[in-house]
C-alpha positions as CSV (number, residue, x, y, z in Angstrom):
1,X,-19.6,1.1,40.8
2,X,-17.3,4.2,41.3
3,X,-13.7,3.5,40.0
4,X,-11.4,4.5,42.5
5,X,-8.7,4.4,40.7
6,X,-6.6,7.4,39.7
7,X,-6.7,8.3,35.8
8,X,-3.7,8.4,34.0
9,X,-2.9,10.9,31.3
10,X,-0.1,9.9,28.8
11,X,1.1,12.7,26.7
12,X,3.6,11.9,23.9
13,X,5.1,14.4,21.5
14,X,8.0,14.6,19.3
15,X,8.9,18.1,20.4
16,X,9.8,18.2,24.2
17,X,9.3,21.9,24.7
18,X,5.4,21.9,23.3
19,X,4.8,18.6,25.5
20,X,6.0,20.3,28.4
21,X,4.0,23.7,27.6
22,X,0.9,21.2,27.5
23,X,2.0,19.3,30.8
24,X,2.3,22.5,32.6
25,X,-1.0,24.3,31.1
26,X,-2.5,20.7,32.6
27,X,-0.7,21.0,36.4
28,X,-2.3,25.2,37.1
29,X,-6.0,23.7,37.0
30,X,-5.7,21.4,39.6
31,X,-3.0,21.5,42.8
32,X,-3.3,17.8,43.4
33,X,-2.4,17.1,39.7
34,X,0.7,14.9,39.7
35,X,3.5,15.3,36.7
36,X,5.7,12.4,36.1
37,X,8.8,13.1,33.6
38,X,11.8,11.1,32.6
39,X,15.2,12.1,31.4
40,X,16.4,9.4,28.8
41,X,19.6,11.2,27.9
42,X,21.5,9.0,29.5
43,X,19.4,5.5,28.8
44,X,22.0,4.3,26.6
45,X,24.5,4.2,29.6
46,X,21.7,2.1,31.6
47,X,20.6,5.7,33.7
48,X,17.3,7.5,33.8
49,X,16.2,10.1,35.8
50,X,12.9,10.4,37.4
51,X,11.3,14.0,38.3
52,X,7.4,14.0,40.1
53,X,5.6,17.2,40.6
54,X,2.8,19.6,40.9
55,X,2.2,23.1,39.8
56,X,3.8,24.5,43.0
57,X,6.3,21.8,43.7
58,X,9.2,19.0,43.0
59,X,7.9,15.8,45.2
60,X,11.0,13.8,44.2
61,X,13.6,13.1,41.6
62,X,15.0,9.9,41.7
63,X,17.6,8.0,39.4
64,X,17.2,4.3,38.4
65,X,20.2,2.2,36.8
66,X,19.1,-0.2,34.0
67,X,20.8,-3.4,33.2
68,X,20.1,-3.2,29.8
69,X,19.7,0.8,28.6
70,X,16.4,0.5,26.4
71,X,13.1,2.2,26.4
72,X,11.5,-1.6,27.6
73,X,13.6,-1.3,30.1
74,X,12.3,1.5,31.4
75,X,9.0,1.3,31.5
76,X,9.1,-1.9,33.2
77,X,11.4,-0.6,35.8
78,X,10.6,2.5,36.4
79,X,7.5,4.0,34.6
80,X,4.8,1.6,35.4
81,X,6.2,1.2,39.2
82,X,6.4,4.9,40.1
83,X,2.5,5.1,38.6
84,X,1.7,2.1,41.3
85,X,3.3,3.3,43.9
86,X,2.4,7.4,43.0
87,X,-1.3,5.6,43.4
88,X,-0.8,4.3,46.1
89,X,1.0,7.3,48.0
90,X,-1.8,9.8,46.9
91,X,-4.8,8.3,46.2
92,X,-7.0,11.3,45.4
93,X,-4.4,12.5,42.5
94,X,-4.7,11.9,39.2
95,X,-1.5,11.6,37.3
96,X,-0.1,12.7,34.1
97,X,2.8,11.0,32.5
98,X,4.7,12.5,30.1
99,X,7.2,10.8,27.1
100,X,10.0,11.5,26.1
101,X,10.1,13.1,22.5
102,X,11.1,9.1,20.8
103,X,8.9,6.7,23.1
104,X,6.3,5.7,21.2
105,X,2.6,5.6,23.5
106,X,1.5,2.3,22.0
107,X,4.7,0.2,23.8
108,X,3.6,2.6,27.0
109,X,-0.3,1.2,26.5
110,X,1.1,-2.8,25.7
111,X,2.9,-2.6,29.3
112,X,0.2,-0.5,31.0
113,X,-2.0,-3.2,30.9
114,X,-0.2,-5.2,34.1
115,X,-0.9,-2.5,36.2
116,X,-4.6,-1.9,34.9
117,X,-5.8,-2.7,38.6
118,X,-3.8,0.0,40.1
119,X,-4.2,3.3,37.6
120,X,-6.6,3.7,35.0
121,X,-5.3,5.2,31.5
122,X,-7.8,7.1,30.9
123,X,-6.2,8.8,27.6
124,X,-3.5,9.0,24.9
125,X,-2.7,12.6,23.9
126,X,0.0,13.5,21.2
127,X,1.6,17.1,21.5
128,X,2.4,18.2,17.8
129,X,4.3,21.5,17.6
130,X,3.3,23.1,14.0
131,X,5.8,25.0,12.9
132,X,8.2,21.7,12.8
133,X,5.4,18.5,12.6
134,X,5.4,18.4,8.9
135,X,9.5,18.8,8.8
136,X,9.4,15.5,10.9
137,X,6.5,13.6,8.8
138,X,8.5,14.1,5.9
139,X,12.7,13.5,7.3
140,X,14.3,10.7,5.9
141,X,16.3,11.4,9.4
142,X,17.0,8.4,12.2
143,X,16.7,8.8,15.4
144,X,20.5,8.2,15.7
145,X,21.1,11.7,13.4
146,X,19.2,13.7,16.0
147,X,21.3,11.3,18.9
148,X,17.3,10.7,19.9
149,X,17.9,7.1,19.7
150,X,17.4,4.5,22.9
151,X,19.8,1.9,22.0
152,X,22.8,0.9,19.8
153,X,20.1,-1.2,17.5
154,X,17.5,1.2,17.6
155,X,17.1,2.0,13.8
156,X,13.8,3.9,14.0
157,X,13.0,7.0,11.2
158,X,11.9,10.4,12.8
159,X,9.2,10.1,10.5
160,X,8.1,6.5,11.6
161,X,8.4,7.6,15.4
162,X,6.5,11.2,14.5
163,X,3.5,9.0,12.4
164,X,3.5,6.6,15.5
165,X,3.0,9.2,17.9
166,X,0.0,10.6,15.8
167,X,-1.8,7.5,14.7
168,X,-1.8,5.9,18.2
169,X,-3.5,9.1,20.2
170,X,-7.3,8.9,21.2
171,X,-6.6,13.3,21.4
172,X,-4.3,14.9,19.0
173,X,-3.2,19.1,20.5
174,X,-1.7,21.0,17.9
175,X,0.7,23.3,19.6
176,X,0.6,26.9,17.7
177,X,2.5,30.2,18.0
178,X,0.3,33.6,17.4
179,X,0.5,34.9,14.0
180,X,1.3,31.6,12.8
181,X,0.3,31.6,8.9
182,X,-3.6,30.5,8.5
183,X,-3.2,28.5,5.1
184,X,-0.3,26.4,6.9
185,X,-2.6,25.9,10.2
186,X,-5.3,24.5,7.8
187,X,-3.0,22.1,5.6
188,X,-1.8,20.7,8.9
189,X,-5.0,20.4,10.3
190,X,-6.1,18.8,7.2
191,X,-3.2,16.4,7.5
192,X,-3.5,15.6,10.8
193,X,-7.5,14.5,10.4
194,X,-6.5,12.1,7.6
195,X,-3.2,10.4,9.4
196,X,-5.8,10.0,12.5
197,X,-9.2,10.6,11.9
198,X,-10.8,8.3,15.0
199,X,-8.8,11.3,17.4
200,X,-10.2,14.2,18.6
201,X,-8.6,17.1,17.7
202,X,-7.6,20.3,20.0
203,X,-5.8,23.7,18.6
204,X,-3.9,25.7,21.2
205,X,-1.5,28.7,20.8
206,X,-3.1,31.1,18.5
207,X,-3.3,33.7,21.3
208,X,-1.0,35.0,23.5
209,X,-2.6,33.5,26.2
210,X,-3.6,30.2,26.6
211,X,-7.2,28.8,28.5
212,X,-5.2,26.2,30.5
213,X,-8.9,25.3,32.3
214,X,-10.6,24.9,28.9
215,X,-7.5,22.9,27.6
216,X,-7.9,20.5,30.9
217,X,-11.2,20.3,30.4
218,X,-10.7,18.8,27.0
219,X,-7.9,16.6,27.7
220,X,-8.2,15.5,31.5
221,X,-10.9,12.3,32.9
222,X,-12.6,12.2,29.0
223,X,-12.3,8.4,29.0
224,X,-11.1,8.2,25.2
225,X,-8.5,5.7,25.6
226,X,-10.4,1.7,25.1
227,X,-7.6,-0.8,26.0
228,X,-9.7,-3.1,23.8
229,X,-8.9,-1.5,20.3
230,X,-5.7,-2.6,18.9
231,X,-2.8,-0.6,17.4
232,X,-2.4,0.4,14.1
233,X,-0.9,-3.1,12.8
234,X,-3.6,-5.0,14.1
235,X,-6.7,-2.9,13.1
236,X,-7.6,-3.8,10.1
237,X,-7.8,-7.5,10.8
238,X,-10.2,-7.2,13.7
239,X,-12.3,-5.1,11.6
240,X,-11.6,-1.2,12.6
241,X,-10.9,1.4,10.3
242,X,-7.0,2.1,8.8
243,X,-8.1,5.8,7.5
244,X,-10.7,7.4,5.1
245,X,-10.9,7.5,1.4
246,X,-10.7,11.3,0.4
247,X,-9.8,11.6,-3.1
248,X,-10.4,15.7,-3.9
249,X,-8.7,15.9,-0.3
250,X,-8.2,19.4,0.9
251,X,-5.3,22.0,1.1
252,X,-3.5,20.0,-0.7
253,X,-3.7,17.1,1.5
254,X,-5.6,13.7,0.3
255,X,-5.8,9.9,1.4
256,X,-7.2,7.0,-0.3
257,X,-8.2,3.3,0.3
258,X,-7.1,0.3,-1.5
259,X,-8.8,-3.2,-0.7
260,X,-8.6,-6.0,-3.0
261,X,-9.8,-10.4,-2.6
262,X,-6.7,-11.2,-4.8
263,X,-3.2,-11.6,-3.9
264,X,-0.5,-9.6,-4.8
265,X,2.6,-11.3,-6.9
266,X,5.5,-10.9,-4.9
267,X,7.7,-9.8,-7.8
268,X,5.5,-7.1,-9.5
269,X,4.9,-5.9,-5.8
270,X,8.7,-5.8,-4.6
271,X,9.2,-3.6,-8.7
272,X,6.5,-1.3,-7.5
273,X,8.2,-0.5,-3.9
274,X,10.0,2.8,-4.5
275,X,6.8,4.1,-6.8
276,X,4.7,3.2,-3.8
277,X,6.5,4.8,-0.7
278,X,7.7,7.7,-2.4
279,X,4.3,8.7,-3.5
280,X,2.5,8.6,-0.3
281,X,3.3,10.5,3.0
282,X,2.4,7.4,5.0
283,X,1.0,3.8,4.2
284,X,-0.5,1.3,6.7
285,X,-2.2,-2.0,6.6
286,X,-2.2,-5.7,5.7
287,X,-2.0,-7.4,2.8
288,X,-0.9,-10.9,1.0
289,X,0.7,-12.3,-1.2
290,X,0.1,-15.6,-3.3
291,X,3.8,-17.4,-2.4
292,X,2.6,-16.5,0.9
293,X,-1.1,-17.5,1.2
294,X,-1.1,-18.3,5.1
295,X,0.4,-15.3,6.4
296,X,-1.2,-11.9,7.2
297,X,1.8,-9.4,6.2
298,X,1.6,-5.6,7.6
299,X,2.6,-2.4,6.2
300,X,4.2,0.8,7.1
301,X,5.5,2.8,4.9
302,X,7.3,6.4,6.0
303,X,9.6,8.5,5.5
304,X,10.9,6.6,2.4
305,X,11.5,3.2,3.9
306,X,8.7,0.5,4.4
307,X,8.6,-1.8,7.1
308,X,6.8,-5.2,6.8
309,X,5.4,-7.4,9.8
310,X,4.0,-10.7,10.3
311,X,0.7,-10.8,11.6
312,X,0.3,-14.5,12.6
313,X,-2.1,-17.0,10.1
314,X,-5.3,-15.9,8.8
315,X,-7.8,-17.6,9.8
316,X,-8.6,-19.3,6.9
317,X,-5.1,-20.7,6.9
318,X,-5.8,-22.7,10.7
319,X,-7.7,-25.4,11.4
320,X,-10.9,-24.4,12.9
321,X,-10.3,-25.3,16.5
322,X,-7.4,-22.5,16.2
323,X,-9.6,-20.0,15.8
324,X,-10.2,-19.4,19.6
325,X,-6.8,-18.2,19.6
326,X,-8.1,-15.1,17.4
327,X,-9.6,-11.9,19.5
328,X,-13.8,-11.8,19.7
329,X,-13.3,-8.8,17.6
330,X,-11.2,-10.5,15.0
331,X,-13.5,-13.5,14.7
332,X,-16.7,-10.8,14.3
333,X,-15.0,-9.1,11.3
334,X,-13.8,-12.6,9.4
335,X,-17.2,-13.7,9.7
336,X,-18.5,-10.4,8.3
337,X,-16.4,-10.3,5.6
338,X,-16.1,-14.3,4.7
339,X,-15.5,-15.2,1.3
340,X,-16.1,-18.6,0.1
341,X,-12.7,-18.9,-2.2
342,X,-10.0,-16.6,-0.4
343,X,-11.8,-16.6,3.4
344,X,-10.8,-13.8,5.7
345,X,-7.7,-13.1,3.1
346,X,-7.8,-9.5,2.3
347,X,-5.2,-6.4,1.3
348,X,-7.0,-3.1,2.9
349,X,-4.1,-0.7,2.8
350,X,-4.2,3.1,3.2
351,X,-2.1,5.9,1.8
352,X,-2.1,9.4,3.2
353,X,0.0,12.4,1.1
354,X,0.0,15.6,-0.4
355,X,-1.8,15.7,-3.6
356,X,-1.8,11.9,-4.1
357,X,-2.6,10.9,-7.4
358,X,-4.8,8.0,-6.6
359,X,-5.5,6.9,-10.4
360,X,-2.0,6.1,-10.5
361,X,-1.4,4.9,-7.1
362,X,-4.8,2.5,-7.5
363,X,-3.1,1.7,-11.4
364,X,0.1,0.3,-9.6
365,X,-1.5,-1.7,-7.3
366,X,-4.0,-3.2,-8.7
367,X,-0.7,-4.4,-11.7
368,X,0.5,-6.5,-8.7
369,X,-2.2,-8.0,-7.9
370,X,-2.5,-11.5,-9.5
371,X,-3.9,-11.5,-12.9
372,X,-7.1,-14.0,-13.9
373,X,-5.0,-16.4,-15.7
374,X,-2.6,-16.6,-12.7
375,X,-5.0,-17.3,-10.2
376,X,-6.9,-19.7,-12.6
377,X,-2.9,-21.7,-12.1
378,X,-4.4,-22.5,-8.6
379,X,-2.1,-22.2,-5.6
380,X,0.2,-25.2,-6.1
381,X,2.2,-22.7,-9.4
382,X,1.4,-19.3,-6.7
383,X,4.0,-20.9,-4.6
384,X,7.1,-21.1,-6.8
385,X,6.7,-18.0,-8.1
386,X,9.7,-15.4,-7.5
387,X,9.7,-14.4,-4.0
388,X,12.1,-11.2,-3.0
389,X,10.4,-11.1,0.3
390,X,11.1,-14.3,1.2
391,X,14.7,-13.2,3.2
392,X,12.5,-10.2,5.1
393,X,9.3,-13.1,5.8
394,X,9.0,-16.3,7.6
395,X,7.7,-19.0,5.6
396,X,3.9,-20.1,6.8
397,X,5.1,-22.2,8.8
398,X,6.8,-19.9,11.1
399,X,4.0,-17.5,11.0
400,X,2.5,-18.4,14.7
401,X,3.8,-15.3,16.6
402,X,2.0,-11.5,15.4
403,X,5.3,-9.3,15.5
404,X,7.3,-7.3,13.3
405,X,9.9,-8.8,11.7
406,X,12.7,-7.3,9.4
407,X,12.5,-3.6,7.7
408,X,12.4,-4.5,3.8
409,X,12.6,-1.6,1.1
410,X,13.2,-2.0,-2.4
């Protein structure tokens, strides 16, 4: 059957003015093309402005007041409703909606799924501008220190925001100037293929001019985005990958995988912290730990700070008519991996830097992992160990609900 629907194109990008150079490249190909923008300058007062257009001219700009000024707010008040009704109004036009430089795609693609009957997503690009990507990657900077921020309790990183951004896209463009230095276009390039190597990857810039019908072409109606495949905190537990294991790396530019059956001990984990995330570019994943045994805990780790997130139970940790609760997917890859002792437990973590040292970084972790003579204690003396975590954690108990909880760093 023919989907009638018209395909949405979200572009994201930390950098407004190479998201809009891509937006507008989009728009010349095709005179029904439909650009949707908002202005979040003023979301913290409760105001954001709406502008819709195509190559040749402004259909409206609108205002809409917010109760509450948040970027939530605004997707489900005025995003996702001026896609419907945009669908509605011109039914042979695909649209393209683009963010503003600190909305993440991933909250865009959790709320798009209400209107899944009216527009299609039909992909998730990020816009990285190379001269200033690896600036952002690496900024201990908040959003509040670059007044970027959507709300007074919005405590994101640039870097966390910048990561984000690249981790979630289905098609990463690198944005380029001409004569832009060839060694740096490769590191980044390099970089960018490790943070997010399930994307596919489009250069653009290193000419004067650029093929706005060969860009379009790569980005519009390609059908990358699969509403079924989870973010980045919930990949590893229904069994996709978290990123590669490159240990020569190139350009400077490396990544490895750490996966270990045995728990970590909170205490020798919550020492190793500031080793951990000031050694990596990023970190990502899930792990466990033994005071802990029923809880899958997520990481992220950027920009210096490290944020951990409760996942919900493992599996092995609910009694078995639970387990329909758990995604197809999630069940698949338990089963796949069961072990007899620890069940679908399991750290998988990946680190992404320059020049990683991944003796070292494998040395550490594997010292916080429970030794034999611990674990040969049995879990009753695994639960009174020291616990550091246990103010940024709920207790098993409380581990129904997969969300993020509390930023914790060292």
């Amino acid at each position: 059957m023919t989907d009638s629907r018209p395909h949405v194109t979200v572009l994201a990008g930390f950098s407004a003015a190479a998201t809009d150079a891509v937006a507008r490249s989009l728009l010349v190909t095709d005179p029904s093309l439909v650009l949707v923008t908002h202005d979040l300058t003023g979301v913290r007062d409760g105001v954001v402005r709406r502008t819709v257009r195509t190559a040749d001219e402004v259909l409206e700009q609108g205002r809409t007041d917010l109760v509450h000024g948040c970027v939530s707010c605004t997707l489900r008040e005025d995003i996702l409703p001026t896609l419907v009704r945009l669908s509605r109004e011109r039914p042979g036009s695909d649209l393209v909606l683009a963010l503003p430089p600190a909305v993440e795609p991933e909250a865009v693609a959790a709320a798009g799924l209400a209107v899944a009957e009216a527009v299609r997503f039909d992909s998730y690009v990020t816009v990285v501008e190379a001269t200033a990507v690896i600036d952002d990657l690496t900024s201990t900077d908040s959003l509040r220190d670059r007044d970027l921020h959507a709300a007074g309790n919005d405590e994101r990183g640039v870097a966390d925001v910048v990561i984000r951004q690249i981790e979630f896209a289905d098609t990463l463009v690198v944005w380029s100037t001409p004569g832009a230095d060839a060694l740096e276009r490769d590191r980044l390039a390099a970089l960018l293929h490790r943070l997010a190597p399930w994307a596919a990857h489009v250069h653009v810039g290193d000419s004067p001019k650029v093929d706005c019908t060969g860009l379009a072409g790569r980005l519009l109606r390609s059908g990358r985005h699969d509403p079924a495949v989870p973010g980045m905190m919930g990949r590893a537990l229904e069994g996709y990958p978290i990123g590669i294991h490159d240990r020569p790396g190139e350009h400077g530019v490396n990544a490895m995988l750490f996966q270990s059956r045995r728990p970590f001990h909170p205490q020798r984990l919550h020492d190793a912290l500031d080793d951990l995330t000031a050694e990596a570019l990023r970190g990502r994943g899930q792990l466990w730990i033994a005071t802990q045994p029923g809880t899958a805990i997520a990481w992220e780790s950027s920009g210096g700070g490290l944020l951990l997130g409760n996942l919900g139970h493992w599996l092995a940790a609910l009694p078995r008519e639970r387990w329909d609760e758990a995604t197809d997917m999630r069940r698949l890859a338990a089963d796949a991996t069961w072990d007899l002792y620890y069940g679908d437990r399991n750290t998988m973590l990946s680190f992404v830097g320059f020049d990683l040292d991944v003796d070292a970084m494998t040395a550490t972790l594997s010292a916080c992992l429970l030794s034999d003579a611990e674990l040969a204690d049995g879990t009753d003396s695994w639960r009174v160990l020291p616990d550091p975590f246990a103010d940024f954690l709920p207790a098993d108990g409380d581990a129904d609900q997969p969300t993020v909880t509390e930023r914790a760093t060292s």
